[in-house]
SEPA-774478 format. One line per 10 residues: number of its first residue (from 1); their letters; for each residue x, y, z of N, C-alpha, C. Coordinates in nm, 3 decimals, m for minus. Example, Ala and Ser with C-alpha at 12.3 -4.5 7.8 and 13.67 -1.06 7.14 Angstrom:
// SEPA-774478
1	as	1.319:m0.569:0.780:1.230:m0.450:0.780:1.320:m0.330:0.780 | 1.285:m0.225:0.708:1.367:m0.106:0.714:1.290:0.003:0.787
//
This chain:
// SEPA-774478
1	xxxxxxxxxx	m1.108:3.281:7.192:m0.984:3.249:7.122:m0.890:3.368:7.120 | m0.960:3.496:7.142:m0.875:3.595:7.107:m0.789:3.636:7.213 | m0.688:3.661:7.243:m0.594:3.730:7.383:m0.579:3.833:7.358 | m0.572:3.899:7.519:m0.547:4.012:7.560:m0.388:4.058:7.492 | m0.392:4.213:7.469:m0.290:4.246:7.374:m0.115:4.177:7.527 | m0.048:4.204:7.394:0.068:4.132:7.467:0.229:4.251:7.441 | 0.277:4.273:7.517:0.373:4.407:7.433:0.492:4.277:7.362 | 0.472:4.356:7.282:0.571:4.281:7.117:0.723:4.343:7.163 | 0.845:4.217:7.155:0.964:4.249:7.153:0.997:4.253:7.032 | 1.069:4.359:6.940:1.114:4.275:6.830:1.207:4.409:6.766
11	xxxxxxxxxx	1.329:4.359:6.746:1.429:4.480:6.671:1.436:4.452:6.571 | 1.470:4.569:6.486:1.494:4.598:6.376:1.603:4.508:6.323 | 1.693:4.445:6.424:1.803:4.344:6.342:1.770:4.212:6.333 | 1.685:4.161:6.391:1.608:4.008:6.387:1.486:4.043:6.293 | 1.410:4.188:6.270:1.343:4.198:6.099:1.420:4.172:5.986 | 1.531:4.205:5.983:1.626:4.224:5.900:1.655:4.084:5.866 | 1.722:4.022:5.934:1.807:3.914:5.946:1.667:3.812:5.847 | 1.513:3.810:5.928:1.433:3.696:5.873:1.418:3.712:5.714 | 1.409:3.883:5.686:1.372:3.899:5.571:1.503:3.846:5.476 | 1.572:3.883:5.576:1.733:3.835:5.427:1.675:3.657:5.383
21	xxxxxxxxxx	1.645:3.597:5.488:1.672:3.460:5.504:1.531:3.421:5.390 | 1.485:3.542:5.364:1.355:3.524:5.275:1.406:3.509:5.148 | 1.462:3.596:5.148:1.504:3.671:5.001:1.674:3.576:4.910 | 1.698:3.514:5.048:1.850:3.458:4.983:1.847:3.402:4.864 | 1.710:3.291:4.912:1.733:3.202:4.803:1.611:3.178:4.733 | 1.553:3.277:4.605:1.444:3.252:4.523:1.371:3.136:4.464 | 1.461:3.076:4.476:1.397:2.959:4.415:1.350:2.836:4.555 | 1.342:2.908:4.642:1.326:2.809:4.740:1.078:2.779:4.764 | 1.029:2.643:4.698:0.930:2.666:4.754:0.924:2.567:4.802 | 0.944:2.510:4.896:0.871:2.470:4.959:0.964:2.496:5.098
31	xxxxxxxxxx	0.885:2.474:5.274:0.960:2.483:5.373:0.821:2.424:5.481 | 0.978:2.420:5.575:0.879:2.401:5.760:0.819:2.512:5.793 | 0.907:2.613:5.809:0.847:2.770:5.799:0.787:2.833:5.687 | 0.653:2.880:5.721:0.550:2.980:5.632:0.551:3.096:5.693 | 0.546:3.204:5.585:0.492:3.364:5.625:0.373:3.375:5.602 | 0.285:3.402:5.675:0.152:3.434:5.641:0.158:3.622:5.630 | 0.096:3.687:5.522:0.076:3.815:5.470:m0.032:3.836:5.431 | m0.026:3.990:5.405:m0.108:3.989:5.295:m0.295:4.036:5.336 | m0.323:4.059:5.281:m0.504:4.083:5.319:m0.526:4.119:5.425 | m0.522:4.247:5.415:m0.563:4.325:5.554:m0.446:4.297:5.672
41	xxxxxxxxxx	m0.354:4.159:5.702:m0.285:4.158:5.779:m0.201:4.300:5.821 | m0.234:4.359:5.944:m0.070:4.459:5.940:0.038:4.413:5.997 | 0.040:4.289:6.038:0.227:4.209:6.073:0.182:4.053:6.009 | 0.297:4.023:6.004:0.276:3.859:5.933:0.287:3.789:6.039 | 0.193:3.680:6.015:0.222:3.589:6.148:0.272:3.430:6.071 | 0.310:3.338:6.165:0.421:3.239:6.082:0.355:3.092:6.137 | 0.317:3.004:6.003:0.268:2.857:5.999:0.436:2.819:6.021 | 0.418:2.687:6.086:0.546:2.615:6.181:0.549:2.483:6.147 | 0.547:2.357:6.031:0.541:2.237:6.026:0.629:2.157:6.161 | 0.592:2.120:6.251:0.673:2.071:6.346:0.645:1.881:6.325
51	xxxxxxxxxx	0.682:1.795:6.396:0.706:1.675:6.371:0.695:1.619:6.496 | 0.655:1.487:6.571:0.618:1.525:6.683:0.688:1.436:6.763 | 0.832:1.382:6.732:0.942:1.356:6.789:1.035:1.402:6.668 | 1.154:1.431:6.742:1.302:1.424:6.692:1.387:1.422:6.825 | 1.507:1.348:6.715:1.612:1.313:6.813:1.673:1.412:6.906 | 1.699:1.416:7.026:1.738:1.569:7.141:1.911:1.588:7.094 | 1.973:1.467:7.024:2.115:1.502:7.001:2.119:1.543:6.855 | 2.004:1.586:6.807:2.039:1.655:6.655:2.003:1.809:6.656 | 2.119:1.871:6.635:2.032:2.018:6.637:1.915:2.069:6.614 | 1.854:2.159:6.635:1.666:2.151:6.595:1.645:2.271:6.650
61	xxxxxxxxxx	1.511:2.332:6.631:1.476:2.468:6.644:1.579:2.585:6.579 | 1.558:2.571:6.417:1.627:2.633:6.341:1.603:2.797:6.340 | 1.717:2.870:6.308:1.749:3.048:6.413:1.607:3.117:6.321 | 1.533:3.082:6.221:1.485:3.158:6.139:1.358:3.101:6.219 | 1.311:2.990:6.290:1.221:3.002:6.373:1.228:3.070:6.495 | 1.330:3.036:6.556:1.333:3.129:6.667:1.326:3.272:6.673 | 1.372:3.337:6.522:1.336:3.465:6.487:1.159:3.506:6.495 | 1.134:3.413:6.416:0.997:3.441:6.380:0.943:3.472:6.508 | 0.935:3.341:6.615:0.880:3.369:6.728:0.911:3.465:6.817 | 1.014:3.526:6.817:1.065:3.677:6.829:0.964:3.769:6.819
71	xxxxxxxxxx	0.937:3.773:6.677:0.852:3.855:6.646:0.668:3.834:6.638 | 0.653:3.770:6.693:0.501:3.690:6.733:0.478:3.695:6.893 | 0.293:3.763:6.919:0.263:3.802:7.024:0.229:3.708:7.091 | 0.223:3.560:7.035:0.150:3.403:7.090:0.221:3.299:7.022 | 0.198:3.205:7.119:0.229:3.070:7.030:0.085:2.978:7.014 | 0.057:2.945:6.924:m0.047:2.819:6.909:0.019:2.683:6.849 | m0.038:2.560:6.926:0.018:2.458:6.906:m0.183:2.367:6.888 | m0.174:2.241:6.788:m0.305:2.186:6.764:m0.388:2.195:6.863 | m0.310:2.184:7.031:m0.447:2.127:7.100:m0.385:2.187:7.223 | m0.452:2.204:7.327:m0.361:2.253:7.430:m0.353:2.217:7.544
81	xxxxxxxxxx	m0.288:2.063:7.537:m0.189:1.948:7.580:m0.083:2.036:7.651 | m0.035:2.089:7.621:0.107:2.152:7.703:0.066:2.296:7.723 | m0.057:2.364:7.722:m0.106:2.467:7.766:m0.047:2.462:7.940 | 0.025:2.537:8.017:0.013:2.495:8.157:m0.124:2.535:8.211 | m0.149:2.479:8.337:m0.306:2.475:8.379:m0.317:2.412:8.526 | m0.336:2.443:8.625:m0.380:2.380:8.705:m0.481:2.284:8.719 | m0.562:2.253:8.601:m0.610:2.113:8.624:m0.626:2.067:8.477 | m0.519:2.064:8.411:m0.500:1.999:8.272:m0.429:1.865:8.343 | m0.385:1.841:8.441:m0.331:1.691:8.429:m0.452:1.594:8.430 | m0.539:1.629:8.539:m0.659:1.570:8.632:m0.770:1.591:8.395
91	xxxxxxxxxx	m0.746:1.651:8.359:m0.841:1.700:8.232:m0.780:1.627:8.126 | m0.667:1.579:8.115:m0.595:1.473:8.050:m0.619:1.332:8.083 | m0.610:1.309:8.193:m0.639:1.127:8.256:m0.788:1.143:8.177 | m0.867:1.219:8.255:m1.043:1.199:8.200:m1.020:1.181:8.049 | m0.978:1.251:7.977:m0.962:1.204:7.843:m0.925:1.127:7.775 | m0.843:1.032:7.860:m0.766:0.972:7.769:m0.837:0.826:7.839 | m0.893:0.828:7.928:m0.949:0.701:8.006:m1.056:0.663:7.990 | m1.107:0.565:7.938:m1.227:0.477:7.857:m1.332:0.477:8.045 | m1.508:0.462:7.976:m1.558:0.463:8.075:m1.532:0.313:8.184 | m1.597:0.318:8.252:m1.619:0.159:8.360:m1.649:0.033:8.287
101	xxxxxxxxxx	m1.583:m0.053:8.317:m1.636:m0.137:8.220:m1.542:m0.193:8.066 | m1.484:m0.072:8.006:m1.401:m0.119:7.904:m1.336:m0.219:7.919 | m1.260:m0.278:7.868:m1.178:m0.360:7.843:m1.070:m0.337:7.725 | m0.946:m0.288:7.698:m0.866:m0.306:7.553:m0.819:m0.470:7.585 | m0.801:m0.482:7.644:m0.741:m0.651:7.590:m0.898:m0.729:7.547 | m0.979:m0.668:7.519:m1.111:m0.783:7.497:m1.101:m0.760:7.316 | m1.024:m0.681:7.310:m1.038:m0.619:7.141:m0.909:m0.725:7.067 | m0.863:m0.766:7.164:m0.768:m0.865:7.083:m0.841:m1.006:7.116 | m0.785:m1.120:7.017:m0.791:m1.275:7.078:m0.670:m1.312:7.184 | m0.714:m1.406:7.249:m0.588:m1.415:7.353:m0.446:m1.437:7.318
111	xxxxxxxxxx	m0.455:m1.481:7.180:m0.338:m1.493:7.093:m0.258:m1.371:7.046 | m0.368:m1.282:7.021:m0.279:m1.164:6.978:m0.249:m1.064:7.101 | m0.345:m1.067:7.154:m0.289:m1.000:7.352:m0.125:m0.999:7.340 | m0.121:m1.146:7.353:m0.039:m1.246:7.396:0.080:m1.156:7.330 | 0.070:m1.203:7.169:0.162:m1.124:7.083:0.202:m0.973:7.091 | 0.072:m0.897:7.117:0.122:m0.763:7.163:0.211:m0.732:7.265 | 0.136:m0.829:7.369:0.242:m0.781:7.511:0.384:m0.835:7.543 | 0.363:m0.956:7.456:0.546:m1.002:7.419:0.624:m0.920:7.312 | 0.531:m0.830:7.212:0.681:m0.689:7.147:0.696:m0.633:7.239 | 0.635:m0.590:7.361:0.633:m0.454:7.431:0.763:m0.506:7.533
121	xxxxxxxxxx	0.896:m0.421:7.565:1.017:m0.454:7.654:0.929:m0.492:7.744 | 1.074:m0.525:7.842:1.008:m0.605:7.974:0.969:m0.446:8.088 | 1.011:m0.403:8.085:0.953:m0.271:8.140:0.814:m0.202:8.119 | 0.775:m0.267:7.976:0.648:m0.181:7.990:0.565:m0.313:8.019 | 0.553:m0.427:8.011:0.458:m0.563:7.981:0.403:m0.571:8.083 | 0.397:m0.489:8.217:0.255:m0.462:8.333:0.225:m0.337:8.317 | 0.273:m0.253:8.260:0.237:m0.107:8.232:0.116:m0.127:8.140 | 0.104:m0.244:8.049:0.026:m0.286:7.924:m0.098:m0.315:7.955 | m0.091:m0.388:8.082:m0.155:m0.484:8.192:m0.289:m0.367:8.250 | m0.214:m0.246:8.276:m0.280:m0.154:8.410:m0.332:m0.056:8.262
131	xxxxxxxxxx	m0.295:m0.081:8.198:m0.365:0.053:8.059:m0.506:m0.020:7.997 | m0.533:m0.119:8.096:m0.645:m0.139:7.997:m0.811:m0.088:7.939 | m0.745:0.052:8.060:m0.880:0.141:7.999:m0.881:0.246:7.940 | m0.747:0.273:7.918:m0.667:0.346:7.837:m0.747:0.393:7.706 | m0.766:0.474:7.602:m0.839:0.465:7.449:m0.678:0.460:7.388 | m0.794:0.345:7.323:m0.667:0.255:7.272:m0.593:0.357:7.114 | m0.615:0.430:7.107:m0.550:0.577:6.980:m0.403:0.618:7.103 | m0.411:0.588:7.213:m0.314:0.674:7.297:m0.232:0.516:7.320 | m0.266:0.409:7.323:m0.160:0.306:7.329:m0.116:0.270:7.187 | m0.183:0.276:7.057:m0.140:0.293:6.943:m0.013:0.431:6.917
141	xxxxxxxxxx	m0.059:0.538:7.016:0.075:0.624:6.997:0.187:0.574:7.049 | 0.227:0.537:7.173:0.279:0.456:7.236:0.339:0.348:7.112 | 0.306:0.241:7.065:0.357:0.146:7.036:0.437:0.222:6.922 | 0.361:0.387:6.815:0.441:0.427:6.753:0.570:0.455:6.752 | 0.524:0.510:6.915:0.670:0.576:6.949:0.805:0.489:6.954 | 0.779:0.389:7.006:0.848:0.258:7.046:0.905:0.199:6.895 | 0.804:0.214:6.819:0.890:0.133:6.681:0.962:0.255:6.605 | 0.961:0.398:6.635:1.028:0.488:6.606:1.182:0.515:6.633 | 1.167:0.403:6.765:1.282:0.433:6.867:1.457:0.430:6.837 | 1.410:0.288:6.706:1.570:0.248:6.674:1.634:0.355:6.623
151	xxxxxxxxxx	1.540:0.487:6.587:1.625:0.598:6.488:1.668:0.646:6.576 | 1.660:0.648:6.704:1.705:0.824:6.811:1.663:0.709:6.960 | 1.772:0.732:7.012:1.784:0.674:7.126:1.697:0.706:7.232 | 1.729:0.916:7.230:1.620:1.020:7.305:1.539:1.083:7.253 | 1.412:1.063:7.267:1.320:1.144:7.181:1.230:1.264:7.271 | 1.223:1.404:7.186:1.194:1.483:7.181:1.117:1.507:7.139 | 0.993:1.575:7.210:0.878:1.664:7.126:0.923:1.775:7.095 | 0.856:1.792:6.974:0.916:1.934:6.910:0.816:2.071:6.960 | 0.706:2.008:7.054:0.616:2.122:7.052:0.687:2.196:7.212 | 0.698:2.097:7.292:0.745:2.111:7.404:0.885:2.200:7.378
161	xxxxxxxxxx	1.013:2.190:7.310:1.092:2.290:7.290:1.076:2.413:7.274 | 0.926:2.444:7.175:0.855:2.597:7.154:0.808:2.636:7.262 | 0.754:2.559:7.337:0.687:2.604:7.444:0.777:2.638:7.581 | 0.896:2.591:7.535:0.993:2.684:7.645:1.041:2.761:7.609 | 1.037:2.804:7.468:1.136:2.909:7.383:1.027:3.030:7.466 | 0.875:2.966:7.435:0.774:3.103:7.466:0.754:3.153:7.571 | 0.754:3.067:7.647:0.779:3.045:7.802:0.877:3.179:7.872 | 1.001:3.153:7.744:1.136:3.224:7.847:1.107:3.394:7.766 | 1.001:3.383:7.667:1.010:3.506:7.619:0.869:3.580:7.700 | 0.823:3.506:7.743:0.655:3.538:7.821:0.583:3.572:7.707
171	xxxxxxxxxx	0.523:3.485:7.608:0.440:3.448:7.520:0.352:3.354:7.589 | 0.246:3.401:7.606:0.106:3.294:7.609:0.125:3.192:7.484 | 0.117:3.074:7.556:0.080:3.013:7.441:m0.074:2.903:7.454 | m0.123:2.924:7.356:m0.296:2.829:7.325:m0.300:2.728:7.265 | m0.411:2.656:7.233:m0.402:2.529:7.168:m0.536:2.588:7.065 | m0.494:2.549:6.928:m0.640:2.573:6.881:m0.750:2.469:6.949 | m0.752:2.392:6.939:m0.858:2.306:7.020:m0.848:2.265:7.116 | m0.915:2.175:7.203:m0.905:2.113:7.360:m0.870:1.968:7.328 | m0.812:1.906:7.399:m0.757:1.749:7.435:m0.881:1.722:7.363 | m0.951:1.716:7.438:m1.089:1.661:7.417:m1.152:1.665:7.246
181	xxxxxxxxxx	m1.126:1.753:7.166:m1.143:1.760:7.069:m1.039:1.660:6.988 | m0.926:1.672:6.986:m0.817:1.551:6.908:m0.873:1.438:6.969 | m0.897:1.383:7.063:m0.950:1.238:7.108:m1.066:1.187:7.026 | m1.173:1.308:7.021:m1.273:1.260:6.942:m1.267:1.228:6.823 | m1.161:1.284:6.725:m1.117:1.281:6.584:m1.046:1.085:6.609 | m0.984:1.068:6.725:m0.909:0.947:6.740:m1.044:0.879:6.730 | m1.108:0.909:6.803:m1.233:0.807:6.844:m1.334:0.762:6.710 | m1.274:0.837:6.604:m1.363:0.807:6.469:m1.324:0.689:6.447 | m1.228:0.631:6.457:m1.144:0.524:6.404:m1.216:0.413:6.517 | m1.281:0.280:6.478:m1.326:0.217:6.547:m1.223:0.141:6.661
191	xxxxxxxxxx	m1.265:0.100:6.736:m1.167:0.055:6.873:m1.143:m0.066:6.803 | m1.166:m0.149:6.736:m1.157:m0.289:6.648:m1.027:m0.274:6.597 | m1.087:m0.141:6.464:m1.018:m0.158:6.352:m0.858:m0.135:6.424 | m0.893:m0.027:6.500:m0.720:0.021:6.551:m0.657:m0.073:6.631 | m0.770:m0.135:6.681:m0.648:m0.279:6.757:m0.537:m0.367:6.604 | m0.634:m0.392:6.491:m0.580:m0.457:6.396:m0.429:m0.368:6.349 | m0.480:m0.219:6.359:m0.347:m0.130:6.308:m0.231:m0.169:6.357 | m0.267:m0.163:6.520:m0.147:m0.202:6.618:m0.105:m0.307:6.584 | m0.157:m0.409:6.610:m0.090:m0.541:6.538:m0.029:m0.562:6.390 | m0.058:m0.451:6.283:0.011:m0.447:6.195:0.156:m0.377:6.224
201	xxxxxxxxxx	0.165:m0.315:6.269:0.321:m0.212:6.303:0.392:m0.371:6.356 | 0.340:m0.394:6.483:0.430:m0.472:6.543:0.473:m0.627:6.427 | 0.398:m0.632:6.358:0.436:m0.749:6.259:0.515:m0.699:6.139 | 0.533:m0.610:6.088:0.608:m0.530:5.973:0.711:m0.450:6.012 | 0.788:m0.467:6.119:0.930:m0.406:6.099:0.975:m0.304:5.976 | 0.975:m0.413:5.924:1.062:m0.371:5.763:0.987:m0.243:5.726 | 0.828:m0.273:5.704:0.773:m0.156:5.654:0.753:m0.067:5.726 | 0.752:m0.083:5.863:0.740:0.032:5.959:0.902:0.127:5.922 | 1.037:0.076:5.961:1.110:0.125:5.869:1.109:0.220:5.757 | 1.091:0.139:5.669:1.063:0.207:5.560:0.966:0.339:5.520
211	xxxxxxxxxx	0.882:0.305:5.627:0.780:0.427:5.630:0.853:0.554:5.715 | 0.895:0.491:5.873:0.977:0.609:5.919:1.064:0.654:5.808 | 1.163:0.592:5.769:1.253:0.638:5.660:1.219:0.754:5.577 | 1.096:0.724:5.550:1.037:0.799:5.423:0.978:0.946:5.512 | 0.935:0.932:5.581:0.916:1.068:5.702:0.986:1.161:5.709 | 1.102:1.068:5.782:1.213:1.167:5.810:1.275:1.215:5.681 | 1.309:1.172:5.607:1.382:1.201:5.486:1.295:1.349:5.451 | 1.163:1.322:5.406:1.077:1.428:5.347:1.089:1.502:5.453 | 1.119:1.533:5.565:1.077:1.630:5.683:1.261:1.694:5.724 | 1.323:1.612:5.660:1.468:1.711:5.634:1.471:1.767:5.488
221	xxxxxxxxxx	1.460:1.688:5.412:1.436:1.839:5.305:1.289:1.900:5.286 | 1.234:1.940:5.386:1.153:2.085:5.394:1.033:2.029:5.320 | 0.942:1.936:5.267:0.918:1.914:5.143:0.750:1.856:5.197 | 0.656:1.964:5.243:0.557:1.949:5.291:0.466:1.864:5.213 | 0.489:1.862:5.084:0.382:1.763:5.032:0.467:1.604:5.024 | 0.603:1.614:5.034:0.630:1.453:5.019:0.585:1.391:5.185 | 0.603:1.477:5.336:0.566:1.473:5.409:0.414:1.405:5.397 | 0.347:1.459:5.369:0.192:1.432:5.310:0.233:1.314:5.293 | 0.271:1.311:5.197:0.287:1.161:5.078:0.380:1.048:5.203 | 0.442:1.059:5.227:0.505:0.961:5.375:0.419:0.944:5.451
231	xxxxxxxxxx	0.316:1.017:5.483:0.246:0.953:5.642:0.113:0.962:5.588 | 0.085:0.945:5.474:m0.066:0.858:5.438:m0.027:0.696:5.284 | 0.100:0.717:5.351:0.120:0.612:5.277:0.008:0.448:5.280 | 0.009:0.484:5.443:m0.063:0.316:5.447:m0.231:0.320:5.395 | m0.273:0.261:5.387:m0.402:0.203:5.345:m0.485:0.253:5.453 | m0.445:0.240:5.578:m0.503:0.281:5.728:m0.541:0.427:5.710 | m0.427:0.444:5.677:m0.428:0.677:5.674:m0.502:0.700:5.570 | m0.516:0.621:5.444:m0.562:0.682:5.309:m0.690:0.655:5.351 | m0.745:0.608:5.427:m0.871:0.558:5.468:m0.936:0.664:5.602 | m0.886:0.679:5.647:m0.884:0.762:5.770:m0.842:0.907:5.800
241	xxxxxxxxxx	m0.789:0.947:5.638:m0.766:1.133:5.617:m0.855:1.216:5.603 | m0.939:1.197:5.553:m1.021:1.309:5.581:m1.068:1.376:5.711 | m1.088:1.252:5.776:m1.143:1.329:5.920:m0.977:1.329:6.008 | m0.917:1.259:5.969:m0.793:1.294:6.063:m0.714:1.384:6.050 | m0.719:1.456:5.882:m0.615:1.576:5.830:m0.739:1.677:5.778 | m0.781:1.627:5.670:m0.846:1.744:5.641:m0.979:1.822:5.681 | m1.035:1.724:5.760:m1.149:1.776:5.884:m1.081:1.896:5.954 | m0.958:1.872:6.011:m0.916:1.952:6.112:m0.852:2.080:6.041 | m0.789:2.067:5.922:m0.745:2.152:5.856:m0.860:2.297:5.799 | m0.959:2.227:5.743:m1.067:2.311:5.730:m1.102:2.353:5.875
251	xxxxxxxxxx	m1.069:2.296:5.941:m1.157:2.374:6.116:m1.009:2.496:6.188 | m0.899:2.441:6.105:m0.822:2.541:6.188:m0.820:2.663:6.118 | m0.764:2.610:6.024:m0.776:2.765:5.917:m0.819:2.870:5.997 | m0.977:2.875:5.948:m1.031:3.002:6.018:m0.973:3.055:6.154 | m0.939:2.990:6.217:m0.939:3.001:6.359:m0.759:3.084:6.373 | m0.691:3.024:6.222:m0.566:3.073:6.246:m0.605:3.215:6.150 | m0.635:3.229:6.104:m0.669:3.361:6.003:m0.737:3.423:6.124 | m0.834:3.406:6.219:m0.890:3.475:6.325:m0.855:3.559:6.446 | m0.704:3.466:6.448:m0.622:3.492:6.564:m0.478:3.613:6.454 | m0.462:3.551:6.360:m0.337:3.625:6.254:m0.402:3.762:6.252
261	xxxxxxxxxx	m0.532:3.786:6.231:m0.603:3.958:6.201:m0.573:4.020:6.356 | m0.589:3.960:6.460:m0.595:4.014:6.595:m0.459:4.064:6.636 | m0.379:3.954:6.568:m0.223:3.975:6.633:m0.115:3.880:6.608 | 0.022:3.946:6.547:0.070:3.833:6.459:0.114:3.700:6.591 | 0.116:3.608:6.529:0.131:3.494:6.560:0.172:3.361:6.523 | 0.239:3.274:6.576:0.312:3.168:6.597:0.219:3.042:6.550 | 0.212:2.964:6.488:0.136:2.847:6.479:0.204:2.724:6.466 | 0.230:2.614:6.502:0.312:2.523:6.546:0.192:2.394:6.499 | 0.229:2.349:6.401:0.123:2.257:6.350:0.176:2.125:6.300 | 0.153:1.992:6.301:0.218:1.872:6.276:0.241:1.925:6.118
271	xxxxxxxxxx	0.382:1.871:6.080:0.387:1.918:5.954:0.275:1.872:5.816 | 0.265:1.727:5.886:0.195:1.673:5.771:m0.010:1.730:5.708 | 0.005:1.840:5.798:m0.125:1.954:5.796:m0.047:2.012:5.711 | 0.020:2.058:5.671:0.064:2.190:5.553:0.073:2.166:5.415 | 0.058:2.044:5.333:0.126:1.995:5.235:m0.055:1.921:5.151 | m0.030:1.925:5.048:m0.138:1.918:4.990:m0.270:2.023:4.923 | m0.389:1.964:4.835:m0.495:2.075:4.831:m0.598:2.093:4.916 | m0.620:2.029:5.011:m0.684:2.032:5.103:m0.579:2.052:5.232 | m0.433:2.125:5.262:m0.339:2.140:5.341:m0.386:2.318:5.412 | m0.347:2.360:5.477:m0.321:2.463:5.569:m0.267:2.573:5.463
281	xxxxxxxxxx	m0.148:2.543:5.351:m0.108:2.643:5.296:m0.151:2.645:5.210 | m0.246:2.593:5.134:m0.333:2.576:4.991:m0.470:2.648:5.056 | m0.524:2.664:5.169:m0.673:2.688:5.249:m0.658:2.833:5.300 | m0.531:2.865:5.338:m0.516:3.007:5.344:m0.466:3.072:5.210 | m0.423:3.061:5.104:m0.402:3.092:5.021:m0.510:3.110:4.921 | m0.607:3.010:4.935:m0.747:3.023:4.908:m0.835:3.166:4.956 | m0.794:3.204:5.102:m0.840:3.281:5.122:m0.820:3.392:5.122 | m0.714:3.403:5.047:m0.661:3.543:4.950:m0.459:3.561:5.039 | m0.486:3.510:5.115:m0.358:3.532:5.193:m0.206:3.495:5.108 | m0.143:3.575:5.142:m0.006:3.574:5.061:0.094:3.466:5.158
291	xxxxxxx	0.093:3.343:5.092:0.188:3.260:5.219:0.298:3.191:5.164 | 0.399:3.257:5.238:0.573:3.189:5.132:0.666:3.102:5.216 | 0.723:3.051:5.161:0.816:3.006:5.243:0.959:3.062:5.263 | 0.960:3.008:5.406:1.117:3.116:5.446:1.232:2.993:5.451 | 1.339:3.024:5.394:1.441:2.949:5.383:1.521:2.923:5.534 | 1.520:2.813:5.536:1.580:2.758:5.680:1.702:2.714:5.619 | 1.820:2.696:5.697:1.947:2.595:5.744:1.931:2.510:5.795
//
């Protein structure tokens, strides 16, 4: 996990500038951006709530992140999906592709097939056809994305923007875990039950709505625990958090406290990991670490 040292760019007027942006506004707690300090650290390295679309025509990658990462010898993002690699594409298909034999359309009745593949546009409804060995957690993202869509015409990963910011600064960037590890966390969730999930989104509009609504809202004002509170709203998530948030949360921690002692660093984490007592900033804070939030625009 640990990397080879990396030479650090960083002036004295982009220190300056983050710390003002610290200090402006006192009363500010909660944020997307965390400082991690404190305990033995000798540079701070910075927790990143990211979100894992936004719209490409709304401004984004706010200057007090791009500072931070300035001053950070790595980037880490959950998994390392966008790690480049000469055989991460060929290490992605294997992962994401059910053995010989599967079937996802056998997990529906022919009725609800039916129903699924008539929400899906006419563009994807043989794409639906040829995915059927697909693990069905990666066509459930898919259908997310799709009922996300009416908010933002173009959608953007937010991890992929960091990863060119790091890119153009020559920052390595890692994944705390492997593909292979997030799949298996998917794979807790029975192939049944998640067919039923899917078919709930596509039948609830309204509440799918309402739930994006409630996302985005909490994820523009900075507000890591209403975040929390938006995306375990459903019955599905309240059922399925522990091993989907706070399994992983207890497993990163260390690993980010491991890499923060070695060398400050960048961490780029779905926001809805930061917010809560079992969250990222309650687990390092536990562990004596001084972690604040930095005031964004």
């Amino acid at each position: 996990m640990k990397m080879p040292a990396v030479k650090l760019f960083k002036t004295h007027t982009e220190t300056d500038r983050l710390s003002a942006q610290q200090t402006k506004d006192t009363a500010v707690t909660s944020s997307l951006l965390w400082k991690i300090s404190g305990n033995d650290l000798e540079k701070p390295s910075w927790l990143y709530g990211i979100i894992d679309v936004f719209c490409s025509q709304q401004p984004h990658i706010p200057e007090a992140v791009r500072t931070a990462l300035k001053q950070s010898r790595s980037l880490y993002l959950p998994t390392d999906i966008l790690v480049p690699g000469p055989e991460k594409e060929k290490a992605i298909r294997a992962a994401i592709t059910m053995p010989e034999g599967y079937s996802f359309k056998k997990l529906f009745s022919e009725a609800e097939y039916k129903e699924l593949r008539e929400w899906f546009p006419d563009s994807l409804k043989t794409r639906l056809a040829s995915m059927d060995r697909v693990r069905p957690a990666i066509i459930n993202a898919l259908i997310i994305y799709m009922a996300f869509a009416p908010f933002c015409k173009e959608q953007v990963y937010d991890g992929t923007e960091l990863v060119k910011l790091a890119q153009a600064q020559q920052l390595p960037v890692f994944g705390l875990e492997e593909i292979a590890d997030e799949i298996a966390v998917a794979d807790s969730i029975p192939d049944e039950e998640e067919a039923q999930m899917m078919l709930k989104i596509i039948r609830n509009p309204q509440k799918m709505d309402s739930l994006f609504r409630g996302i985005i809202n909490a994820y523009k004002i900075q507000d890591i625990d209403s975040i929390l509170i938006a995306m375990t709203a459903t019955e599905d998530m309240q059922r399925h958090k522990a091993m989907m948030l706070d399994h992983r949360n207890y497993k990163w921690a260390p690993l980010i406290i491991d890499q923060a002692l070695w060398a400050p660093s960048f961490f780029a984490i779905p926001a809805v990991h930061l917010g809560g007592s079992t969250g990222l900033v309650a687990l390092l804070r536990k562990e004596g670490y001084t972690v604040t939030p930095v005031l964004m625009q």
